[in-house]
C-alpha positions as CSV (number, residue, x, y, z in Angstrom):
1,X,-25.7,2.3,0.3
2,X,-24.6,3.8,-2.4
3,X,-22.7,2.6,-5.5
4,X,-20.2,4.9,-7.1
5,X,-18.3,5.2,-10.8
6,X,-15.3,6.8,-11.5
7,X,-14.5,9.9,-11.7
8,X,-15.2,10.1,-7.8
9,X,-13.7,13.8,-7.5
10,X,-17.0,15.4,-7.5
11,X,-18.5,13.0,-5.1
12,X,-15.5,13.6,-2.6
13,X,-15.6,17.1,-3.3
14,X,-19.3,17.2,-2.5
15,X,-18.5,15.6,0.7
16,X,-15.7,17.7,1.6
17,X,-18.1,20.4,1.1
18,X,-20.5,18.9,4.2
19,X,-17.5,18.6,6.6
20,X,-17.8,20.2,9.7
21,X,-16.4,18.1,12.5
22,X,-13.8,15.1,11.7
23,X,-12.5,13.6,8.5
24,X,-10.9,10.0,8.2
25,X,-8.3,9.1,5.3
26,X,-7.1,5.5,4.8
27,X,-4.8,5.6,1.5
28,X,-1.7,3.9,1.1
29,X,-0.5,6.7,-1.6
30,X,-1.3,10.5,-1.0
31,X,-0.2,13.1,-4.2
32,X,-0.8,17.2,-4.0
33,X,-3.8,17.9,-6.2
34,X,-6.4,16.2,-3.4
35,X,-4.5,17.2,-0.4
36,X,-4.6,21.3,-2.6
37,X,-8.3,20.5,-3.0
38,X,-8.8,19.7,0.8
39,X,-6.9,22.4,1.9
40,X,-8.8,24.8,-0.3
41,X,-12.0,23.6,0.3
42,X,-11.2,23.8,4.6
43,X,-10.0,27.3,3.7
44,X,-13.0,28.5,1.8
45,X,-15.6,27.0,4.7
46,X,-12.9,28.5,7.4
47,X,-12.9,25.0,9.3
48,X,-8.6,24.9,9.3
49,X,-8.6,25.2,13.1
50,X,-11.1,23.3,14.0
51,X,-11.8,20.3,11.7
52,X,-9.8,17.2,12.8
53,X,-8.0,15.0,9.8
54,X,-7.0,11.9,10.5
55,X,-4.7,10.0,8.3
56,X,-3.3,6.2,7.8
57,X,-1.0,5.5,5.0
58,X,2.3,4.1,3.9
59,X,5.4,5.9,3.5
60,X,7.6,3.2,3.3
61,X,10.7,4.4,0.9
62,X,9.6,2.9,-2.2
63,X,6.6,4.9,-2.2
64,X,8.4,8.0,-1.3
65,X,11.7,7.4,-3.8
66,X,9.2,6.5,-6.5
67,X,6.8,9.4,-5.6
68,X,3.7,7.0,-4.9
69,X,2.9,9.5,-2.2
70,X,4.1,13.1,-2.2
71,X,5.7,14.2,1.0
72,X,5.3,17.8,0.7
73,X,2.2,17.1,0.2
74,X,2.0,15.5,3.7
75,X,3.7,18.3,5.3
76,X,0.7,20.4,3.9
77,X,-1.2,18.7,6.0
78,X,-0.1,18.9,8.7
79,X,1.0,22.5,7.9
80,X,-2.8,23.6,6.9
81,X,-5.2,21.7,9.8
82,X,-4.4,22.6,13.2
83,X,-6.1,19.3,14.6
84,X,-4.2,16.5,12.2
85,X,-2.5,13.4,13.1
86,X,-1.6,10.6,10.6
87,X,0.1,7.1,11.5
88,X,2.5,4.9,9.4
89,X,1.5,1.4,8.2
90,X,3.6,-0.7,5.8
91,X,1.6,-3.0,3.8
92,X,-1.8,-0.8,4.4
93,X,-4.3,-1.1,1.1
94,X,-7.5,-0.1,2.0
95,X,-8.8,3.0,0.7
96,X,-11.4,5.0,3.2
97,X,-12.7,8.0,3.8
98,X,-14.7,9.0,6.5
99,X,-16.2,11.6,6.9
100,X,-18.1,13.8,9.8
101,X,-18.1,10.0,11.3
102,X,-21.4,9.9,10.1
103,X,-20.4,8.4,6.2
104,X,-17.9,6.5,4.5
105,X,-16.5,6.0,1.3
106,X,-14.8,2.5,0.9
107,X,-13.5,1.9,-2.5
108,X,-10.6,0.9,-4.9
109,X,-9.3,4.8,-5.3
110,X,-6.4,6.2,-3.8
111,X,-5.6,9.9,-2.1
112,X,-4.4,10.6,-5.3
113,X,-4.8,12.3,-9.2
114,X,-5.2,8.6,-10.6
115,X,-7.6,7.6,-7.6
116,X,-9.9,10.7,-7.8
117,X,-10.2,11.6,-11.8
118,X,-7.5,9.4,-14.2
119,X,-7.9,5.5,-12.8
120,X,-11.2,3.8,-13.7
121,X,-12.1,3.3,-9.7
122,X,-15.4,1.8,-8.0
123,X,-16.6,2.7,-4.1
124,X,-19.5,2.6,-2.2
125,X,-20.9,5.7,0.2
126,X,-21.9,3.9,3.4
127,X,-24.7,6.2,5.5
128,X,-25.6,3.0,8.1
129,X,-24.5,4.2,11.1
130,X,-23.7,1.0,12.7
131,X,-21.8,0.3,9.5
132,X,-19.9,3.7,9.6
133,X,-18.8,2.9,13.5
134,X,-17.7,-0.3,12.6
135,X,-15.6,0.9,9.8
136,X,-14.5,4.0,12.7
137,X,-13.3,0.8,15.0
138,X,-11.7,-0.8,12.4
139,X,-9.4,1.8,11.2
140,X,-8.4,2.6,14.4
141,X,-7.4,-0.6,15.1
142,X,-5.2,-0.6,11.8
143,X,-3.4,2.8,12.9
144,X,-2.6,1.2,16.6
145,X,-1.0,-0.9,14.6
146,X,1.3,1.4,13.1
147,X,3.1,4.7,14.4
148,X,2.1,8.4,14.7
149,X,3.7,10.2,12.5
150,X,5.4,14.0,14.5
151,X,5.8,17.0,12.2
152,X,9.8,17.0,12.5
153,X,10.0,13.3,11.5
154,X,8.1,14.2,8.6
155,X,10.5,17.0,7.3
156,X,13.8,15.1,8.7
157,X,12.5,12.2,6.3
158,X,11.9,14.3,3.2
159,X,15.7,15.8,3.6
160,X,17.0,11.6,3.9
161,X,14.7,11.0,0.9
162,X,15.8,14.2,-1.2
163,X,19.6,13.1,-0.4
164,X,18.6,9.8,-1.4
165,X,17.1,10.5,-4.7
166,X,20.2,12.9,-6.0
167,X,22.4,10.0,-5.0
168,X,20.7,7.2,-6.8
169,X,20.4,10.2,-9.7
170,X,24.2,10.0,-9.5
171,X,24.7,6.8,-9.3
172,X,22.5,6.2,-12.1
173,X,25.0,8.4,-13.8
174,X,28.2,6.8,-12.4
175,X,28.9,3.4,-11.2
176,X,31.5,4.7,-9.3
177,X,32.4,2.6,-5.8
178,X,32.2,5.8,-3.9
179,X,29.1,6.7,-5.4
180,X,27.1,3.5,-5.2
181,X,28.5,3.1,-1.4
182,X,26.9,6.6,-0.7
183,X,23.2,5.3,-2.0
184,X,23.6,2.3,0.7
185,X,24.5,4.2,3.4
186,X,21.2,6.6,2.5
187,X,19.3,4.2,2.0
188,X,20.0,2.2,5.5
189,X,20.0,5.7,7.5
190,X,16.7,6.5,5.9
191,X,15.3,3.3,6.9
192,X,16.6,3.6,10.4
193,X,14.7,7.1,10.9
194,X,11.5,4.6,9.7
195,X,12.0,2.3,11.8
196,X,12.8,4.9,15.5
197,X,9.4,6.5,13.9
198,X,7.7,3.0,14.0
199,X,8.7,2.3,17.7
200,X,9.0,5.4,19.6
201,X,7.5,5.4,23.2
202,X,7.5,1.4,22.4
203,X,9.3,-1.9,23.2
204,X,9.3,-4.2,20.1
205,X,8.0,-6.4,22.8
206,X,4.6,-4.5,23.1
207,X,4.4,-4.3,19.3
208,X,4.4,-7.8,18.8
209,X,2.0,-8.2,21.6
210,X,-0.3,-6.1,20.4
211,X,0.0,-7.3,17.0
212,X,-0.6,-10.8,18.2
213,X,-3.8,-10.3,20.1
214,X,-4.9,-7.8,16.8
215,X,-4.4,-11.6,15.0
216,X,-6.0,-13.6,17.2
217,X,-9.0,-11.4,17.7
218,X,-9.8,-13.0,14.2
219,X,-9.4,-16.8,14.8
220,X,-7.1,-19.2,16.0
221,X,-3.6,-19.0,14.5
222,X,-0.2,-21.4,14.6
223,X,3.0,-20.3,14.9
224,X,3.9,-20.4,11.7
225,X,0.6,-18.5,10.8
226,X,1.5,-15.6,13.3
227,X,5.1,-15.4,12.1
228,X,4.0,-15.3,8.2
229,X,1.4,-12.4,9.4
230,X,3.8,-10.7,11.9
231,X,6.5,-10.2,8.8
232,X,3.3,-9.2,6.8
233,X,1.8,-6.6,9.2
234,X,5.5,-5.5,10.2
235,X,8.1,-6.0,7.1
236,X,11.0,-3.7,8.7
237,X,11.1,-5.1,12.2
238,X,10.8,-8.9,11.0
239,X,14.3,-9.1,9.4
240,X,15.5,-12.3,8.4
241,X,19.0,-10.9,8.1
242,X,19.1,-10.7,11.6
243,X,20.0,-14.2,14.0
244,X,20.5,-14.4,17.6
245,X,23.5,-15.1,18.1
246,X,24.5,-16.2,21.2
247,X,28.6,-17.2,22.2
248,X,29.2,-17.2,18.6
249,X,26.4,-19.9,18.0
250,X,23.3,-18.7,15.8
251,X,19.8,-19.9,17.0
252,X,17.5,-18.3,14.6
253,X,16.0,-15.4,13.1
254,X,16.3,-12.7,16.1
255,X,12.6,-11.6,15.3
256,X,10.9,-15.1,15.7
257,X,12.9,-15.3,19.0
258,X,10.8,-11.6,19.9
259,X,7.9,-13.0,18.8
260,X,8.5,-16.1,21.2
261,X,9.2,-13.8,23.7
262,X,5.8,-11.7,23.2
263,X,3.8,-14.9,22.8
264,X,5.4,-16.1,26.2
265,X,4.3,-12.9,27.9
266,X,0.7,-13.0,26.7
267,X,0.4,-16.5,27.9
268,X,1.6,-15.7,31.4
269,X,-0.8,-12.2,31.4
270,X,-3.5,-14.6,30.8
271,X,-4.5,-13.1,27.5
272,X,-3.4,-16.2,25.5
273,X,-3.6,-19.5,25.9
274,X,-1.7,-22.5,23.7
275,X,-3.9,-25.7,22.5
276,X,-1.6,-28.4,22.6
277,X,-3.5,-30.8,20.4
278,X,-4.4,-28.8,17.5
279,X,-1.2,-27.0,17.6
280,X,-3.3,-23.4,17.8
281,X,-2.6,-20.5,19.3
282,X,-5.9,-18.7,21.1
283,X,-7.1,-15.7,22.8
284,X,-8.5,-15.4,26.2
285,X,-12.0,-13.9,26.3
């Protein structure tokens, strides 16, 4: 193990140098200059076509109205490596990099100019190669949690988020009915693309089953523990705008009614079980 100080450019540099095979990138924000550096590097070693990049972040639309992460620079990606996939999850914060799956970086700096040269960061290279596999397994874990991310989605978001900035640019301008209507409707189309990206090829049934095995691979929960990290893990699809509403009577928050549902199915698979005296919610080995 090795401890390292900011600025950690040259020391991912140095390591983007070595790459020959795979390369792993856990960020929640991604800007141009390292993605320019990465694509430069690949470019000068000729490994384009055949080195694989995978990346897990969070494009949620704060981070991409506020410019937190750079979509184009995304689309570079997956414009410049001809084996790259990269999935979506909200609320990710851990900051990896993998690389060659044979060492890891695992530290407090992002994909990013502040991560790499202006922030004052800390990390630690990993070189154990136990360690680096579990680190492999637990990443992987984090982006079946989330959704791949396809090339057009990509581009059809950046046009929803370039509309959306030039109307909040107006509307900053002009409080104007019309105007501040238009940023709404933006705003909840541009969430909607999100959200068909999150679960395409899945039921939200599957999602929350998944999620709450992930859970309870870790210990125990309650109820109330799954639902408060269910709405954690998945903020868009846990709305609690949304009741179930049945012959005009509500009965809840329609996502606490899915996750009853999912629950339900897991304990008839035989993948769950519920202990009725400590209230606790198990997995099946």
């Amino acid at each position: 193990m090795e401890t390292l100080r900011s600025p950690l450019r040259p020391v991912i540099e140095t390591m983007f140098r070595g790459l020959t095979s795979n390369l792993m990138i856990c960020s929640p924000y991604i800007s141009k200059s390292p993605v320019n550096l990465l694509v430069n590097v690949a470019r000068e070693k000729r490994i384009r076509e055949s080195l694989s990049v995978e990346v897990l972040t969070d494009i949620s639309l704060p981070n991409l109205l506020q410019g937190s992460t750079d979509i184009d620079a995304l689309i570079n990606l997956f414009d410049s490596f001809q084996f790259f996939s990269m999935n979506y999850l909200p609320h990710v914060h851990a900051k990896i990099f993998v690389f060659n799956q044979t060492s890891a970086i695992v530290g407090s700096g992002n994909f990013t100019d502040g991560g790499f040269v202006r922030n004052f960061e800390y990390a630690i290279k990993i070189d154990e190669p136990a360690d680096v596999q579990k680190i492999i397994f637990d990443l992987r874990e984090y982006s079946e949690l989330g959704a791949q991310v396809e090339y057009a989605q990509l581009v059809d978001l950046r046009e929803k988020v370039l509309a959306l900035r030039e109307t909040i640019s107006l509307e900053q301008k002009s409080l104007a009915k019309k105007i501040r209507q238009q940023s709404i409707e933006w705003q909840d189309r541009t969430k909607d693309s999100l959200l068909r990206m999150r679960v395409k090829g899945k039921t939200v049934n599957s999602i929350f089953s998944q999620t709450i095995l992930y859970l309870l691979s870790r210990h125990p929960m309650t109820t109330q523990e799954i639902h408060l990290n269910m709405k954690n893990i998945h903020p868009d699809m846990c709305d609690d705008t949304e009741d179930r509403i049945i012959d005009g009577q509500h009965f809840g928050k329609l996502w606490k009614h899915q996750v009853r549902n999912a629950q339900a199915h897991l304990k008839k698979a035989g993948k769950i079980s519920y202990d009725y005296t400590n209230r606790l919610w198990r997995l099946i080995a």
